[in-house]
C-alpha positions as CSV (number, residue, x, y, z in Angstrom):
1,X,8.3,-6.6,-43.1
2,X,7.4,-3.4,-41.7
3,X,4.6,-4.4,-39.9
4,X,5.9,-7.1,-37.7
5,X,8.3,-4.8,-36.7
6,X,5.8,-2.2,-35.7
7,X,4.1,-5.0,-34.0
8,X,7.3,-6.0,-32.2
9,X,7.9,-2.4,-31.2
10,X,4.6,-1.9,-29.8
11,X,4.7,-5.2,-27.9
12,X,8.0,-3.9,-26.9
13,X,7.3,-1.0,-25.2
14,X,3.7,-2.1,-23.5
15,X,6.0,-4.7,-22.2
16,X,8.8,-1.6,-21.1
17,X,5.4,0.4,-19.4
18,X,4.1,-2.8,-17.5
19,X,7.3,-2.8,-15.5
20,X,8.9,0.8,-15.4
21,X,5.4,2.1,-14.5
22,X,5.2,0.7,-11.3
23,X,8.4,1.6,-10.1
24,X,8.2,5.4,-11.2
25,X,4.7,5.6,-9.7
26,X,6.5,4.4,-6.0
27,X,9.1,6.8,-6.5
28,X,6.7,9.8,-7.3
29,X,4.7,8.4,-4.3
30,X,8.0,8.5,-2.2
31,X,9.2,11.8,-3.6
32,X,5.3,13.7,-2.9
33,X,5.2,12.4,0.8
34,X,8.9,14.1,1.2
35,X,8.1,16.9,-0.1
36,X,4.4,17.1,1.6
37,X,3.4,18.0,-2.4
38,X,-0.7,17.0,-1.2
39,X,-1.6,17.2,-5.1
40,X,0.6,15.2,-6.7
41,X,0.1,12.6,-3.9
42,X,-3.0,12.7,-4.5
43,X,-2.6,12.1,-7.9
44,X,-1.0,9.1,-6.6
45,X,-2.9,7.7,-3.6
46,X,-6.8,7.4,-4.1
47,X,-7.6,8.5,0.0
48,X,-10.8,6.9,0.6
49,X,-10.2,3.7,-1.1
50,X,-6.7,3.2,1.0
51,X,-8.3,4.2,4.3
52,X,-11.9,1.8,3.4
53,X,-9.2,-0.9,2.8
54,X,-6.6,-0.5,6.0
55,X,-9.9,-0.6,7.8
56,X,-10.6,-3.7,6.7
57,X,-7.1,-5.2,7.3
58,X,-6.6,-4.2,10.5
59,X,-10.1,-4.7,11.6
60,X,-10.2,-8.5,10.2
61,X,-6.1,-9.1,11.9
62,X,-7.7,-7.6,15.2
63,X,-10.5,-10.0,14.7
64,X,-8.4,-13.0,14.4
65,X,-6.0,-12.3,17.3
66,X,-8.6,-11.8,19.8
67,X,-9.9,-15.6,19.0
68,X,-13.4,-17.3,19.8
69,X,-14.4,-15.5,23.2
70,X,-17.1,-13.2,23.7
71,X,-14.9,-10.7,25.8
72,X,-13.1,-11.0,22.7
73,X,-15.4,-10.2,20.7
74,X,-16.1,-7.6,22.8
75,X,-13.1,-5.7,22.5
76,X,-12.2,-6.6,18.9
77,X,-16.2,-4.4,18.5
78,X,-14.6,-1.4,21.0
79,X,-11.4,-1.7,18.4
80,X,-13.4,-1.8,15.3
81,X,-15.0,1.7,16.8
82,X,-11.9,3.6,17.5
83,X,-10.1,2.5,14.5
84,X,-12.4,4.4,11.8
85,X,-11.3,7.9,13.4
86,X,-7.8,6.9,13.7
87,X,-7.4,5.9,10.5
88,X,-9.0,9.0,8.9
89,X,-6.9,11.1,10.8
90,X,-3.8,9.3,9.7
91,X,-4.3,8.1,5.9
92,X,-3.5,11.7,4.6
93,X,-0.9,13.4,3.1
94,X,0.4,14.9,6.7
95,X,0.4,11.3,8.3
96,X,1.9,9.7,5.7
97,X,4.5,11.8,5.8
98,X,4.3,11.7,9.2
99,X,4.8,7.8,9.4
100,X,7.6,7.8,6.8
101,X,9.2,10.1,9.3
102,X,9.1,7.6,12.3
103,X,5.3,9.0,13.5
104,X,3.6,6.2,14.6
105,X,-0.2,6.5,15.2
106,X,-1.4,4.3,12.5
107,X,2.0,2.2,12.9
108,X,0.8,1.0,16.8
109,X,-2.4,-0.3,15.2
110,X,-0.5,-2.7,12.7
111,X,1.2,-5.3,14.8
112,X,4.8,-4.8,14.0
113,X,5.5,-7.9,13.0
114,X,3.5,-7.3,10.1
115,X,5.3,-4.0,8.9
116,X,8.4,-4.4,6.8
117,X,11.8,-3.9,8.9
118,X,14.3,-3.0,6.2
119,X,17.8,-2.5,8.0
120,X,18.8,1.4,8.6
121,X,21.5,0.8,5.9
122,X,19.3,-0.4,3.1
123,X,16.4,0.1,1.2
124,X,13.7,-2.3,1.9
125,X,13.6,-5.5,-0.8
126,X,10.4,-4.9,-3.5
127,X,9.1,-7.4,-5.3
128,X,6.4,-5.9,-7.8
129,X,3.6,-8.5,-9.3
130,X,1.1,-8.0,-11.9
131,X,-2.4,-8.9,-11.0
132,X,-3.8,-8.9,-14.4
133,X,-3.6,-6.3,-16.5
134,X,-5.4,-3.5,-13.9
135,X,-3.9,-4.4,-10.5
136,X,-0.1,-4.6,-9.6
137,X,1.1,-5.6,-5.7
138,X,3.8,-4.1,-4.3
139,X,5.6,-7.2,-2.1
140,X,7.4,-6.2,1.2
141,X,8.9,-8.4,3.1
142,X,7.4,-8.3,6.8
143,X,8.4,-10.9,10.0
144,X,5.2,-12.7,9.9
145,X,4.7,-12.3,5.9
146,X,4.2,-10.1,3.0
147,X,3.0,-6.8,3.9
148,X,1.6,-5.9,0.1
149,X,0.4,-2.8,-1.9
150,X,-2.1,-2.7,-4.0
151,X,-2.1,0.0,-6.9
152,X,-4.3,-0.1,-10.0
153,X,-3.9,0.8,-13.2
154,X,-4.8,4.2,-14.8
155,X,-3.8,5.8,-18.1
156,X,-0.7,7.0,-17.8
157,X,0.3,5.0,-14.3
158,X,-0.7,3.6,-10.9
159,X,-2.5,4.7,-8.2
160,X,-2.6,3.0,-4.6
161,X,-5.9,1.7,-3.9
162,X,-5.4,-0.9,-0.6
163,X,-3.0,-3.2,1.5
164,X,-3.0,-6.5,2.5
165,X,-1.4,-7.3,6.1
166,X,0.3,-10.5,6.5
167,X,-2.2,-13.1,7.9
């Protein structure tokens, strides 16, 4: 008797930490960038792997908006240059907080139809899916699609690791 109640106990609460985790890791997240507290968002926000993955993103939607043409190839290339520096400058602490307060020189890089656009009266609609036991997406809804973030799992919570822009 007493151990499948153990057993339902632990299944219990790994089933409680797969969903509370996620959201307490995006209000920590939230709460660091307000309070510009660099270590614990840090903690929360693994730097190089979110800047090598908005790179990507942005590099592969400017790819496919400039089409088939070579002067469009061109100037996706001249993009693709300028958008490493930008980028570093802008995935840190500072320009995230930056960008949460209306900054926008990451933001003008994104089209804006991909960004979520949550009315100024309410809080922007989350959906939260597990990818397997090690990755969890964070769903926001964006004009042209879901604008997603991707955290992974660590031992005591989540870190965010990439995005995915709407394609």
């Amino acid at each position: 008797m007493a151990i499948p109640l153990l057993l339902l106990l632990a299944l219990g609460a790994f089933a409680t930490w797969m969903v509370l985790v996620p959201r307490i890791a995006i209000a920590r997240m939230v709460l660091a960038i307000e309070a510009r507290d660099h270590e614990a968002l840090s903690r929360s926000i693994d730097f190089p792997r979110l800047r090598e993955s908005l790179r990507a993103e942005v590099s592969a939607s400017m790819r496919a908006r400039a089409g088939d043409s070579r002067r469009a190839a061109v100037g996706a290339a001249v993009g693709d240059a300028m958008l490493g520096p930008i980028i570093d400058r802008t995935v840190t602490p500072d320009g995230l907080h930056d960008l949460m307060r209306g900054g926008d020189a990451l933001a003008r890089l994104i089209p804006r139809d991909a960004l979520p656009t949550p009315s100024a009266s309410e809080s922007p609609d989350l959906r939260i899916r597990s990818q397997g036991l090690r990755e969890v997406h964070v769903i926001l809804d964006s004009p042209s699609g879901d604008f997603r973030l991707v955290f992974e799992r660590t031992a005591l919570g989540l870190r965010l690791v990439g995005v995915r822009l709407p394609r």
